[in-house]
C-alpha positions in Angstrom: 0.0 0.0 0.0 1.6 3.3 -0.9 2.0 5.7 2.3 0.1 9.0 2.4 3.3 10.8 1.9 3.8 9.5 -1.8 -0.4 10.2 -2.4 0.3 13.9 -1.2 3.5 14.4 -2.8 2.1 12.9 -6.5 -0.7 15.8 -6.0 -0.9 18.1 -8.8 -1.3 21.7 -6.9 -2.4 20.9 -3.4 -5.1 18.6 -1.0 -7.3 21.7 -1.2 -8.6 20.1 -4.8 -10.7 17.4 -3.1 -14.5 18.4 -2.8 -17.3 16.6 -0.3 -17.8 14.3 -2.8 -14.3 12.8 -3.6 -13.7 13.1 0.6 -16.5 10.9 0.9 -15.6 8.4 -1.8 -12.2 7.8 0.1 -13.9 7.1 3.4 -16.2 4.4 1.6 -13.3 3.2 -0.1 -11.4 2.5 3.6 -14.3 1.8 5.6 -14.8 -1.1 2.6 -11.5 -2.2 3.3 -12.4 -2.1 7.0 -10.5 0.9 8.2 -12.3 2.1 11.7 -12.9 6.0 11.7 -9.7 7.0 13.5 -7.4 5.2 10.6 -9.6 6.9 8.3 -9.3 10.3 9.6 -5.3 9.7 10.5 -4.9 9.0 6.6 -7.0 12.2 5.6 -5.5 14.0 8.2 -1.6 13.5 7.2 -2.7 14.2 3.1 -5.3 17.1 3.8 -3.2 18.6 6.4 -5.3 21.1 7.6 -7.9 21.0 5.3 -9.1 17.9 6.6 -12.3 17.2 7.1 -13.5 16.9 10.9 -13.2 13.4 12.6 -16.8 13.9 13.0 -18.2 13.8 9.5 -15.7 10.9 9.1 -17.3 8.9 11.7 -20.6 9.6 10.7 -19.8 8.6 7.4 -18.2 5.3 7.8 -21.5 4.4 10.2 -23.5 5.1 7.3 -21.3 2.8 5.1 -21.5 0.5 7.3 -25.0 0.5 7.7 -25.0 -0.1 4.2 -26.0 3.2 2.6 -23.0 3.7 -0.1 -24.0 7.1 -1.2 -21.9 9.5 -1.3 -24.3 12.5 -2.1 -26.1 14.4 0.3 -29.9 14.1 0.9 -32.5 16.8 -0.3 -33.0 18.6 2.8 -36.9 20.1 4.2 -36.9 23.8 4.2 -36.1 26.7 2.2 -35.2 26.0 -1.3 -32.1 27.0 -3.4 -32.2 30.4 -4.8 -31.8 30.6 -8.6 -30.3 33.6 -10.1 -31.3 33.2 -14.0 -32.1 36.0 -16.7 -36.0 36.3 -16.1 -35.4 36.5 -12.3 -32.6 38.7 -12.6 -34.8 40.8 -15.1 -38.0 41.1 -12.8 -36.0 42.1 -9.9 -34.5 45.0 -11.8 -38.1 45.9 -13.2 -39.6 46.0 -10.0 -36.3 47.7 -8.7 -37.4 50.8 -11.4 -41.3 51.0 -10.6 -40.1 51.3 -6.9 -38.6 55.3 -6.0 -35.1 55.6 -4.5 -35.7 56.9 -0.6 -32.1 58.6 0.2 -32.8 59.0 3.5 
C-alpha cells in the first residue's frame, strides 16, 4: 500500500482540490477495506493537512457505510429551497427595482 506521503507528494497543486464528494468516496473506499474511523481520519489527516475534514463527518460517514447506505451525495434537505439567479429572475427584480422610488434618507 503506498504511504500518504507518496499520495500527497504525487498531487498536482495541493489537497485543497478534493470536494465533499471525492472526501466521501475515500472514506467508503477505507471503511470497505475495513479501516475504523480514526485510521480513516489519520490517513486524511496526514494528506489534507489542515484541510481535513473533521473526525466527526468521518465517523458519521463510515457508520452510514457500514449500515449499508454507499451514497456519497447528500440528501435533499426540508426547508427553504435554493435560490436561482437566471435571466427572467434577474430581469423582474431589476423591473420592480425601477417601478419602486429611490428613498435617500
Amino acid at each position: 500500500m503506498p504511504n500518504c506521503k507518496t499520495l500527497k507528494g504525487s498531487m498536482l497543486a495541493d489537497a485543497r482540490g478534493f470536494n465533499k464528494i471525492e472526501t466521501r468516496t475515500v472514506i467508503k473506499f477505507f471503511s470497505l477495506q475495513g479501516k475504523s474511523p480514526k485510521e480513516i481520519h489519520a490517513i486524511l489527516a496526514e494528506t489534507l493537512e489542515e484541510h481535513v475534514t473533521p473526525y466527526v463527518n468521518v465517523k458519521n460517514r463510515a457508520a452510514q457505510f457500514k449500515l449499508g447506505d454507499f451514497s456519497t451525495y447528500d440528501e435533499p434537505r426540508p426547508g427553504r429551497p435554493k435560490t436561482v439567479a437566471t435571466p427572467e429572475v434577474i430581469d423582474q427584480i431589476h423591473k420592480s427595482n425601477l417601478r419602486r422610488p429611490l428613498d435617500f434618507g
